[in-house]
C-alpha positions as CSV (number, residue, x, y, z in Angstrom):
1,X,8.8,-48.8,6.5
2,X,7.0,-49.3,3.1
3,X,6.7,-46.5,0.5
4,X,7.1,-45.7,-3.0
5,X,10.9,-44.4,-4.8
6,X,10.5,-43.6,-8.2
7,X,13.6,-45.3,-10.1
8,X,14.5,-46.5,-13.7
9,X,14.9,-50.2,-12.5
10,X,14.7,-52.0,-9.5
11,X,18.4,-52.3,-8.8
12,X,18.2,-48.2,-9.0
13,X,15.4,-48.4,-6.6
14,X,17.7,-50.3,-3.9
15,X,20.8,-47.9,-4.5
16,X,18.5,-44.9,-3.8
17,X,17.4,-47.0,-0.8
18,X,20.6,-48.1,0.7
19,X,22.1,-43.9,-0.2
20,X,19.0,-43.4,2.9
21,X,20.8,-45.7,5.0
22,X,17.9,-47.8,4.4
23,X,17.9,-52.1,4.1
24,X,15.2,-52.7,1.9
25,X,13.5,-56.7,2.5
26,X,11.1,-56.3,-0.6
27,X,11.4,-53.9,-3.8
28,X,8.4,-54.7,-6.6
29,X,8.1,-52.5,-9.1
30,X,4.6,-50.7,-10.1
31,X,2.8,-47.1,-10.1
32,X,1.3,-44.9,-7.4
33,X,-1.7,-44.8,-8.9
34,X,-2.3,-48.8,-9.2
35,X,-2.3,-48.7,-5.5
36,X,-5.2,-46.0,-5.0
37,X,-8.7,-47.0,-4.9
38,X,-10.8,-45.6,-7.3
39,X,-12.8,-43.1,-5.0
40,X,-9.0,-42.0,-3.9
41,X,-8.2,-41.3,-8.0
42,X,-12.0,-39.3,-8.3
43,X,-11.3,-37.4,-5.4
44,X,-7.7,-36.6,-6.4
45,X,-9.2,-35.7,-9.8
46,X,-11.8,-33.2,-8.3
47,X,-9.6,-31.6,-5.7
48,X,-8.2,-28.7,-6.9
49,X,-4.7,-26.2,-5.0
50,X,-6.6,-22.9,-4.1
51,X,-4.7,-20.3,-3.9
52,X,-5.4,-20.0,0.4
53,X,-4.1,-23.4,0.0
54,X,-1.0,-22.7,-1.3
55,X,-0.6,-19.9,1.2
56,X,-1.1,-21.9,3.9
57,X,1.6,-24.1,2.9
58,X,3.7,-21.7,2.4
59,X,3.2,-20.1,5.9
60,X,3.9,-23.8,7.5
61,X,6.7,-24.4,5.1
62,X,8.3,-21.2,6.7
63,X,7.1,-21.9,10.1
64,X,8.9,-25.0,10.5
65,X,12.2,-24.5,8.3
66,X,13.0,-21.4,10.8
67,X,12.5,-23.9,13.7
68,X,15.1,-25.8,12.2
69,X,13.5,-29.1,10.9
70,X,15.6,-30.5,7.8
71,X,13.8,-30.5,4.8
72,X,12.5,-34.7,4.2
73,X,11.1,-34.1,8.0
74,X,9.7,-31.0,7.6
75,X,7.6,-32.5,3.7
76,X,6.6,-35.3,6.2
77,X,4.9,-32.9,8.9
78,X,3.2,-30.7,5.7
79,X,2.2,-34.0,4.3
80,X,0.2,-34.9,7.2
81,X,-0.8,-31.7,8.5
82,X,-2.5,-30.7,4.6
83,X,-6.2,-31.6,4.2
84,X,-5.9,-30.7,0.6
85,X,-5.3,-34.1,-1.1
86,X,-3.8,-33.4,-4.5
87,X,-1.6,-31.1,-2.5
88,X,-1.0,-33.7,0.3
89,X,0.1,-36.5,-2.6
90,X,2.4,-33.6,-4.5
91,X,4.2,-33.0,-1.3
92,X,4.5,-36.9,-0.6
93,X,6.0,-37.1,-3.8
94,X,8.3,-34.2,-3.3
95,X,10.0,-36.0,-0.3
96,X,10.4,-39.4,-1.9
97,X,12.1,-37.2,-5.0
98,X,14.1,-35.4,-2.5
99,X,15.3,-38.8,-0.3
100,X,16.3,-40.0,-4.0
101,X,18.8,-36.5,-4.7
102,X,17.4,-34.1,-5.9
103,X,17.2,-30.7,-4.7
104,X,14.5,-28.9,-3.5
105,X,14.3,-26.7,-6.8
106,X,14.2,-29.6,-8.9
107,X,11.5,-31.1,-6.6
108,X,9.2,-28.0,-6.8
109,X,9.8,-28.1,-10.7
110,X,8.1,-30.8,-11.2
111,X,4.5,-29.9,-10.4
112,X,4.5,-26.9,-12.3
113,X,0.7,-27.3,-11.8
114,X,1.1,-26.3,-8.1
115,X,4.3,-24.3,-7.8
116,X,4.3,-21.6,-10.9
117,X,7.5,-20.9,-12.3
118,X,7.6,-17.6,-10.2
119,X,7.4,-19.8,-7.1
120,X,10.1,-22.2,-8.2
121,X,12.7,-19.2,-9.0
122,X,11.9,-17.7,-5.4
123,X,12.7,-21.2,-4.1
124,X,15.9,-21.6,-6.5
125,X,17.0,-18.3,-5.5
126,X,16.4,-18.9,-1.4
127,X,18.2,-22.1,-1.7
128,X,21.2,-21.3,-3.7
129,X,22.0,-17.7,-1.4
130,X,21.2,-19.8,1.5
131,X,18.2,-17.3,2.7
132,X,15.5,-19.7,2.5
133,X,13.7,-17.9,4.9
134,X,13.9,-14.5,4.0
135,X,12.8,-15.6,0.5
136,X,10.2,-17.6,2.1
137,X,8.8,-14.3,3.4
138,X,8.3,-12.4,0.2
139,X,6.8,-15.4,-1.1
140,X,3.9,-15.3,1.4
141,X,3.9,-11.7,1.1
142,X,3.4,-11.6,-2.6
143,X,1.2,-14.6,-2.6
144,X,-1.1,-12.5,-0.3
145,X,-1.2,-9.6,-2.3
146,X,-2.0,-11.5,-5.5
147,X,-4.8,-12.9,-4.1
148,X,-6.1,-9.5,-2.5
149,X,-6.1,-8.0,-6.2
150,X,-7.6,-11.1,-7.6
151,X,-10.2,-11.1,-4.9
152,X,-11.4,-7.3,-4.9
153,X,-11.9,-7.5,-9.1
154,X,-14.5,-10.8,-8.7
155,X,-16.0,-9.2,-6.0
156,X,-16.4,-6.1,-7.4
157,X,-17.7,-8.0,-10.9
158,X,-20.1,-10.8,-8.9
159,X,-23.0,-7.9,-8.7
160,X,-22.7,-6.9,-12.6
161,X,-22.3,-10.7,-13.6
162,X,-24.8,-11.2,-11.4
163,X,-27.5,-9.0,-12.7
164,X,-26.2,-9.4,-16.4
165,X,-27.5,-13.3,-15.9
166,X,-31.0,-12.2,-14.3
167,X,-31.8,-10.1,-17.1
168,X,-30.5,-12.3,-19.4
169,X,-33.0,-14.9,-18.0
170,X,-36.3,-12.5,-18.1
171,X,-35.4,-11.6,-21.2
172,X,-36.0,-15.1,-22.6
173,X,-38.8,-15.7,-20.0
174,X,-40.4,-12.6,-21.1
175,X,-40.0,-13.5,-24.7
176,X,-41.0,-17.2,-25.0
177,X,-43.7,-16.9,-22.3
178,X,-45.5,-13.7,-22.3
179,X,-45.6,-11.9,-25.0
180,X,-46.7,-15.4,-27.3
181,X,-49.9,-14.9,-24.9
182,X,-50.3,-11.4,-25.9
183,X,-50.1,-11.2,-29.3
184,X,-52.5,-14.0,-30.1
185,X,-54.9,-11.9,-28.2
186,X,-54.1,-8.8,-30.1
187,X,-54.0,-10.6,-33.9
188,X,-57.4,-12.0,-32.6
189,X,-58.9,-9.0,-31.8
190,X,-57.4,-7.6,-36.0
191,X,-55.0,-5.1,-34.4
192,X,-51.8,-3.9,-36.2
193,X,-49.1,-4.6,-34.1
194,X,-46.6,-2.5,-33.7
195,X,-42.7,-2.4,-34.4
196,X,-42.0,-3.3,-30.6
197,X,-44.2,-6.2,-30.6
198,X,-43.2,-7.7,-34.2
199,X,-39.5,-7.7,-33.1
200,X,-40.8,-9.3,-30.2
201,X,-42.9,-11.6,-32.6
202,X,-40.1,-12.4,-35.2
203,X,-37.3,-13.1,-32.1
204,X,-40.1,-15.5,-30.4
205,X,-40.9,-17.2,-33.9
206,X,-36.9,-17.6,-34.5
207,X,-35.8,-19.0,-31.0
208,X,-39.0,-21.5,-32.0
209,X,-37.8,-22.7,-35.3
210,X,-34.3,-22.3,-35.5
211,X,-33.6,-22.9,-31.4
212,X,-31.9,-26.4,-32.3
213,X,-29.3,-24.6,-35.1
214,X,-29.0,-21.5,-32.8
215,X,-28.0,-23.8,-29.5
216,X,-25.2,-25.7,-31.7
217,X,-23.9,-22.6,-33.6
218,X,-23.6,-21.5,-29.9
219,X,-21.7,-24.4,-28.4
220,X,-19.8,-24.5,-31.7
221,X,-18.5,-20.9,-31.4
222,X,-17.3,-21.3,-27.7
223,X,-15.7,-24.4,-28.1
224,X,-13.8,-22.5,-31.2
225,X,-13.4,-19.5,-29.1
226,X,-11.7,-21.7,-26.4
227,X,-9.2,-23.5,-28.8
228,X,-8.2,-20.0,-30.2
229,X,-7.8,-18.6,-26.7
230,X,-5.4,-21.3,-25.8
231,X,-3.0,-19.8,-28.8
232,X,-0.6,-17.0,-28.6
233,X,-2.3,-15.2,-31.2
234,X,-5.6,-15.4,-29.2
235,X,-4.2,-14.6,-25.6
236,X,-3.1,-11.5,-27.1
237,X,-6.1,-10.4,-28.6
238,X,-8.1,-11.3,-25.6
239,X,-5.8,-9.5,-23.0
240,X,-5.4,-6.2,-25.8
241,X,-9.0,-6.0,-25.6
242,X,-9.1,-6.3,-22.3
243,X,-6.9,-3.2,-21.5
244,X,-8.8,-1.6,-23.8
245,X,-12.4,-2.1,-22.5
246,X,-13.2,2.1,-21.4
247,X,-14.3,0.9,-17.8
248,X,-12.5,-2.2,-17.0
249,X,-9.3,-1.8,-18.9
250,X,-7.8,0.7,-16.7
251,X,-8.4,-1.5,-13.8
252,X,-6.9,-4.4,-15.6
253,X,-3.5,-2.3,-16.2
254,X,-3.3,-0.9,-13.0
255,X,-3.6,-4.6,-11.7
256,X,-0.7,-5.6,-13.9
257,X,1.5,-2.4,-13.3
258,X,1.0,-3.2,-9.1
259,X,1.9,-7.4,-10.4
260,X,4.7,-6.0,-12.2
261,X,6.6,-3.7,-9.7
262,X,5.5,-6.2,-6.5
263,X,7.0,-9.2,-8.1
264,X,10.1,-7.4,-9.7
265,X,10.9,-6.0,-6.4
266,X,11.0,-8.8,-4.5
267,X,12.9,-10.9,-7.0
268,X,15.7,-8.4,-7.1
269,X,15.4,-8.0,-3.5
270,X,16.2,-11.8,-3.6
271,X,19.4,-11.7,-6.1
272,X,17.6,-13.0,-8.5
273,X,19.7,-11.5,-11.7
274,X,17.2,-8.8,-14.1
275,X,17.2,-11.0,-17.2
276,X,15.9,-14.0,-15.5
277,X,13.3,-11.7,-13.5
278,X,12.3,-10.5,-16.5
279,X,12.2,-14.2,-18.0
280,X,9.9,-15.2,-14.6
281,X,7.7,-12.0,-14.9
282,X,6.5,-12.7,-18.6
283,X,5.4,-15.8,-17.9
284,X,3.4,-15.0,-15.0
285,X,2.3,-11.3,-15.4
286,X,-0.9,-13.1,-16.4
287,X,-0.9,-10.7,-19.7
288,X,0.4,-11.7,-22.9
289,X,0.9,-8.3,-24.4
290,X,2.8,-7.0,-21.4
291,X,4.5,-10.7,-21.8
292,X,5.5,-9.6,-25.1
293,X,7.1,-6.3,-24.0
294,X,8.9,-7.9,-21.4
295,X,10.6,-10.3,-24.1
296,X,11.4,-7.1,-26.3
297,X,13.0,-5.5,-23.1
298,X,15.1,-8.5,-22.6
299,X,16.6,-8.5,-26.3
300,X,17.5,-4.9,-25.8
301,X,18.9,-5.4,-22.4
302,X,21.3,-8.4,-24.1
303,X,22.5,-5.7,-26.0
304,X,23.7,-3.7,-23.2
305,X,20.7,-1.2,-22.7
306,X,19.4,-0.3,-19.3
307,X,15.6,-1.2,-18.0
308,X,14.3,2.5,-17.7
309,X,15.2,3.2,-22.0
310,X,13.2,0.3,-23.4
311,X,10.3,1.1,-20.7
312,X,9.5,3.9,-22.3
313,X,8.6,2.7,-25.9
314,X,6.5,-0.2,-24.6
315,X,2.8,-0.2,-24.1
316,X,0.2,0.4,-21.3
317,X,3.6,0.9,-19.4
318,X,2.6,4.1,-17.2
319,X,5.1,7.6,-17.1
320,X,5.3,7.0,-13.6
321,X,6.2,3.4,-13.6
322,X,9.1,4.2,-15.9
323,X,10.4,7.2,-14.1
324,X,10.6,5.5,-11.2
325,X,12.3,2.9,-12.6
326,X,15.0,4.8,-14.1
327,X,15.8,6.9,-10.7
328,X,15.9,3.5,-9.0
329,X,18.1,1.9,-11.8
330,X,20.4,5.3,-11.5
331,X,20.3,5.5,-7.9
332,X,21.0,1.7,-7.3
333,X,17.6,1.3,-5.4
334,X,15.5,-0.8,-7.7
335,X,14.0,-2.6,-5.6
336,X,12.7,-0.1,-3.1
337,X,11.5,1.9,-6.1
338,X,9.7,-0.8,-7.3
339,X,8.0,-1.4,-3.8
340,X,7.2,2.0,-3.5
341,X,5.3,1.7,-7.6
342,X,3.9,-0.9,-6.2
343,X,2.0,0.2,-2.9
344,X,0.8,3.2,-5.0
345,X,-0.7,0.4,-7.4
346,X,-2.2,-1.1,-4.9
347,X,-4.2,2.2,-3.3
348,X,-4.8,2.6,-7.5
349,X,-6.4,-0.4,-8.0
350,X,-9.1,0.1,-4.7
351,X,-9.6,3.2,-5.9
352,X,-9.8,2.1,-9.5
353,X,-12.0,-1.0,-8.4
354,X,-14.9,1.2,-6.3
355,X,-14.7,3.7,-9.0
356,X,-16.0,1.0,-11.5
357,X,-18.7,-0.7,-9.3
358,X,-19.4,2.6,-8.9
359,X,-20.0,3.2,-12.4
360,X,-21.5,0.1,-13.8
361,X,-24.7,0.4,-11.2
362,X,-26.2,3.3,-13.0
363,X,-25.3,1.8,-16.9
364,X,-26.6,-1.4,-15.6
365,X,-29.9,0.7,-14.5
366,X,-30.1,2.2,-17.6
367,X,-29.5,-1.3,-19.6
368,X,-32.6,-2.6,-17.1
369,X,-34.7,0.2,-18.1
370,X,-34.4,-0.4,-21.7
371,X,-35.1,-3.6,-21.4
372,X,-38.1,-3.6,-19.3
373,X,-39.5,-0.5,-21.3
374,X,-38.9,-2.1,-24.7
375,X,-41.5,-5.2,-23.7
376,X,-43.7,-2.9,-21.7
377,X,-44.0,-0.9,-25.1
378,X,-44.5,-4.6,-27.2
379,X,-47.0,-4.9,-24.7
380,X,-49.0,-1.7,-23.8
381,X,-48.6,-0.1,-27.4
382,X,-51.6,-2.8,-29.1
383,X,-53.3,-2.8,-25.4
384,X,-54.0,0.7,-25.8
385,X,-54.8,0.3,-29.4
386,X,-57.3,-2.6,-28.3
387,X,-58.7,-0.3,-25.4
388,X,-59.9,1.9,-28.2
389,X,-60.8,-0.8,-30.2
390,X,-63.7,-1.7,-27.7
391,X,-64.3,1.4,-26.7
């Protein structure tokens, strides 16, 4: 056999090595990565866990710790079965970690990158109830549904994104290529041009001479906006705005209301204790200013409060989440309370979701229009004026 054990020394190395029943003949210290080629650290650099990915893991995970295969087998199987090659290495890595003592939680831990902390806790609380595989199944379950909610708002934003960028790109073509053409005709011919075509005129004459200072200020201000984004302060802004956009904030909240109830319900369906699922949710609700109520609730909750009383001063929390929530905190039924806020969530974000494909076609018309009739105006306004002119 011949593998890789992380250790602090050599001598470590062989003790973890003879705890595996194992007689080792050589032990040289070194990293994983000196032993991979250079194309294998490019195409671990590039290869990316997709969320199917993980799903699929999890599903064979499942599969084969019901059949009964103890866990070091079992990573082996996933290892080779995974096409996925950052995942196949992090799982590689997850068995040698476990065949040198640590538990499966702490194994999981430590590729944050793959496993969220959400995961981990499901994990944690599986392993230390000993109902793996119940766990395992709301897991999948919730995994699944993320990804349903995730997929119906890009698809239902790839057609406005998608026109936004074409008329973005006549715009420009429109402005740098055709109307230049134009107006030397119509100063040429001694026409007064119109407001339409000076606007047109002054933007052409200003992406000409200033194009250089306009491209940097550009790349400048995202690279800003990106810093700022990554700081608390700018999360919070960005996801307040968010919720309060008129068309897609209510889809956004809906989105986290159905994250909210489907991941609360299944971590108290799993024993997991409330302040720690509230601890788990704020950190992957995926919205900082929910994140921050959930952190508020918590405080209050140390002080002996219920989970219904603080719902209902916090924001963009819905009457009916909170209702629903208090009969399920008074009636012991939490979670089933929560599953049921949760599937109406779901059926409220569809809705919510074709309502606003719905309703950014015709503002997206009307944007097109305005558009298009603003240079056919630059255009046709001197055109008629020249028409006369020869006339």
């Amino acid at each position: 056999m011949t593998g890789l054990i992380q250790a602090e020394s050599l001598d470590t190395a062989k003790n973890k090595l003879a705890l595996q029943g194992l007689i080792p003949t050589s032990v040289k210290s070194g990293s994983a990565a000196s032993t991979q080629s250079l194309n294998d650290r490019i195409n671990l650099w590039l290869s990316g866990v997709k969320t199917s990915d993980l799903i699929m893991f999890s599903k064979q995970f499942r599969t084969l710790f019901n059949a009964g295969i103890n866990i070091t087998d079992l990573l082996e199987v996933l290892e080779q079965q995974t096409d996925n090659l950052r995942l196949k290495k992090t799982v590689a890595a997850m068995g040698q970690d476990i065949r040198g003592g640590l538990s499966m939680t702490e194994a999981f831990r430590k590729h944050p990158k793959i496993f969220s902390n959400l995961y981990c806790s499901m994990i944690q609380a599986g392993e230390s109830s000993g109902r793996l595989n119940d766990v395992m199944d709301r897991l999948i379950y919730l995994l699944q549904h993320e990804h349903k909610i995730k997929s119906d708002i890009k698809s239902a934003l790839q057609y406005p994104i998608m026109v936004l960028v074409v008329l973005t790109g006549a715009f420009f073509f429109l402005l740098t290529f055709v109307i230049p053409r134009f107006v030397t005709i119509f100063i040429g011919a001694g026409l007064d041009l119109p407001l339409p075509t000076q606007i047109c005129l002054l933007l052409y004459q200003w992406l000409v001479v200033y194009w250089p200072y306009s491209l940097s200020s550009f790349i400048a201000v995202i690279i800003l906006l990106r810093f700022y984004l990554k700081t608390e302060n700018g999360k919070y802004n960005k996801d307040y705005m968010l919720l309060k956009i008129p068309i897609l904030g209510p889809v956004f909240q809906k989105g986290a209301m159905s994250r909210f109830a489907s991941i609360f319900s299944i971590l108290q369906s799993s024993g997991v204790a409330v302040l720690n699922s509230l601890s788990i949710l704020s950190g992957t609700i995926g919205n900082e200013v929910i994140a921050r109520e959930f952190k508020r609730i918590q405080e209050q909750l140390k002080e002996g409060r219920g989970i219904a009383a603080p719902l209902k001063s916090a924001k963009f929390f819905t009457p009916m989440v909170i209702n629903m929530v208090a009969i399920g905190e008074e009636t012991g039924n939490l979670d089933q309370m929560l599953h049921e806020v949760s599937v109406h969530y779901d059926d409220e974000v569809s809705y919510a979701v074709n309502r606003m494909s719905e309703t950014i076609g015709p503002v997206l018309i009307v944007l097109l229009a305005a558009v298009v009739g603003f240079f056919a105006l630059a255009i046709f306004l001197p055109m008629w004026d020249l028409v006369q002119t020869v006339n």
